[in-house]
C-alpha positions, 0 to 999 in steps of 0.5 A: 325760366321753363314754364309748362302748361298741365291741363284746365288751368294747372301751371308750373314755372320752373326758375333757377332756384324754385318750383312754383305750381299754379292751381294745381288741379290734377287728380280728377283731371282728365286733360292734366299730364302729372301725378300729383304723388310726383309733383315737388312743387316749392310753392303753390299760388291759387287764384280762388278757391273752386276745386278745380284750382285748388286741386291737390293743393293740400295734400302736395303742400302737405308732403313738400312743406310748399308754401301756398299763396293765396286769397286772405280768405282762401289761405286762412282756410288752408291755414286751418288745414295745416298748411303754410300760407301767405295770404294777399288781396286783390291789388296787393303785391309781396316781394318772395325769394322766388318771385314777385306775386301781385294779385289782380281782379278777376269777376268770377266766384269762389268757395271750396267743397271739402271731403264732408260736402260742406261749402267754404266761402274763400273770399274774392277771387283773383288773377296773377301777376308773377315777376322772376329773372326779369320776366313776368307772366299773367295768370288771370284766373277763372274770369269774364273780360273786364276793361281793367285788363286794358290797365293791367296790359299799360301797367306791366310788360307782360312776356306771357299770358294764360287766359281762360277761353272755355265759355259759360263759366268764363269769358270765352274765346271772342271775349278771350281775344279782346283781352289778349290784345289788351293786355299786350303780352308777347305770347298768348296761351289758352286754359280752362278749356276741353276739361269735360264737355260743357267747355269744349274749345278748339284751342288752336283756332283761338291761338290763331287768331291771337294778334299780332300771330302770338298765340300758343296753344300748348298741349298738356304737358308742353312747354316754353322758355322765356 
C-alpha cells in the first residue's frame, strides 16, 4: 500500500482496492499539499473531533458518499449532519472491506466548533490502529506519552508510525522519541508540527534521532510504500 504524509496530521492510505484519509484538515492548512474539491477518499477515519482533524470531513464525506469512522460521540454528531458513519470507542476493533480499524488511547481533548460558533463535545479522543495487505500503521492522534504505548508496541507489529511532536498541545519531540522506541515500529514519521508558529518543530533533526535510524521526515506531499 502507498501511504502519504499531507501536513498537520492529514494522511492518505491508498490499497489495491480503497482510499482511506486520516483526519483530513486541508483547507486552512497552510502546510497541507491537496485540494479538498479533489480529494476522492473512500472512507475517512477521525481521531477526535478538534477542526484541525476534522477538517473538510463534511463537506468531502459529503460529495464521495465516504464513510466516516470515528469516536461514538464524534460520529453521532456527523450522523447529525448527514453523514454515513460508523462509530467506535477506545479499545474496540471492527473488521471493514477496506482494513481493520482499532481505536487506542490518546490523552488530549475533544470537541468541534461549527459554522454558528457553537462548541460540540465529541466524546474521547483516540489514536488508530489500521491493519490492510498484512501491514499495520499507528496513527496516535493528538497525544501526551502514555506507558501504554509500551503495550500498544508489545501487542502489534507495527510497520509504520505517525506521532505528533509539535509540543504544547501535544508530546513534543523528547517525549516523541520515547514513544517511538516503545512502539517498535519499522519506521517512524513525525506530524502535528510547523502548521502555525506556537508548534514549530525541526522535523528532520526528530527523524534523526529516531532508533534504530528509522525516522522518516516526510515533507507534504511525500510518500512511502510498505
Amino acid at each position: 500500500m502507498k501511504v502519504s504524509f499531507h501536513g498537520q496530521s492529514v494522511v492518505k492510505i491508498v490499497t489495491a482496492t480503497h482510499t482511506i484519509l486520516i483526519d483530513p484538515f486541508i483547507s486552512g492548512n497552510g502546510t497541507c499539499d491537496l485540494n479538498a474539491a479533489e480529494v476522492k477518499p473512500d472512507v475517512i477515519l477521525l481521531t477526535h473531533g478538534h477542526n484541525d482533524h476534522v477538517g473538510d470531513t463534511i463537506d468531502i464525506a459529503k460529495k464521495n458518499d465516504a464513510l466516516v469512522v470515528a469516536p461514538f460521540e464524534l460520529a453521532n454528531y456527523l450522523s447529525s449532519r448527514g453523514l454515513n458513519t460508523h462509530p467506535m470507542h477506545i479499545g474496540g476493533a471492527h473488521q471493514f472491506e477496506f482494513g481493520k480499524v482499532k481505536l487506542t488511547p490518546a490523552f488530549h481533548g475533544s470537541s468541534y466548533t461549527d459554522e454558528d460558533g457553537q462548541t460540540i463535545y465529541t466524546g474521547m479522543p483516540a489514536g488508530l490502529l489500521f491493519t490492510a495487505e498484512n501491514k499495520t500503521i499507528y496513527h496516535a492522534g493528538d497525544t501526551a506519552l502514555f506507558s501504554d504505548m509500551k503495550l500498544i508496541g508489545e501487542m502489534n507489529s507495527i510497520d509504520l508510525a505517525f506521532l505528533p511532536i509539535g509540543d504544547n498541545f501535544t508530546m513534543g519531540p523528547e517525549d516523541a522519541l520515547v514513544a517511538a522506541d516503545w512502539l517498535q515500529a519499522k519506521q517512524v514519521v513525525p506530524m502535528h508540527y510547523n502548521t502555525f508558529p506556537l508548534i514549530e518543530q525541526d522535523a528532520d533533526a526528530f527523524a534523526s534521532k529516531v532508533k534504530p535510524g528509522n525516522g522518516l521526515a516526510l515533507k507534504p506531499g511525500e510518500s512511502i510504500d510498505i
